[in-house]
C-alpha positions, 0 to 999 in steps of 0.5 A, spaced: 497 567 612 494 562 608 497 558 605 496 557 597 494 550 594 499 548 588 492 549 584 491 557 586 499 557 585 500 553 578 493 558 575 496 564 577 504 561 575 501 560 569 497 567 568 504 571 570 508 566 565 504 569 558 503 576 561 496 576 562 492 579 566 486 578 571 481 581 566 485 578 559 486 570 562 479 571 565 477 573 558 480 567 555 478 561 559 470 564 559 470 565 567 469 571 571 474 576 574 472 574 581 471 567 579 479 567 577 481 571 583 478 565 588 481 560 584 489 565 585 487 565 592 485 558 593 479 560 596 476 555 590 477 550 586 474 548 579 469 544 576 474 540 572 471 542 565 475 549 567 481 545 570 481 542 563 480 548 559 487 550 563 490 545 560 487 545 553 491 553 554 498 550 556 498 545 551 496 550 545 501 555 548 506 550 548 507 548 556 504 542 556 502 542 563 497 537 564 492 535 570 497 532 574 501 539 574 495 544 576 493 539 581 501 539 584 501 532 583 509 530 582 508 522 581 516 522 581 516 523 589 512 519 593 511 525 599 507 529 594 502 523 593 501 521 601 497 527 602 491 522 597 494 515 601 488 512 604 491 507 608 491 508 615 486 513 614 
């Protein structure tokens, strides 16, 4: 089984978390069905205008979680940031 990317976990946490359906977020955030079930499957990542309209509908539904939040980034533990390290590369 594939694992999931923090992206397509946090996106689908985020629908689930406000009770909407595919159809209904895909609706709000201006996007298809099927774009929306590729972003939850991990199968693709968007432009960052949509990771920024993800944000804009946190922020104004009172979760306020940011960019740092949908792309699974915790600056609080550094094990989360080595994966973007480029030393020794």
């Amino acid at each position: 089984m594939k694992k999931l990317s923090a992206f397509a976990r946090n996106v689908r946490g985020l629908r689930q978390e406000f009770g909407l359906s595919t159809e209904k977020f895909s609706e709000i955030m201006e996007i298809s069905v099927s774009t929306l079930g590729n972003w939850e499957r991990g199968n693709a990542i968007p432009h960052v205008s949509h990771i920024e309209d993800l944000v804009n509908f946190s922020f104004d539904n009172d979760k306020k979680y940011g960019y740092d939040y949908f792309l699974g980034l915790n600056f609080d533990d550094p094990r989360t940031l080595d994966q973007y390290s480029t030393k020794n590369k």
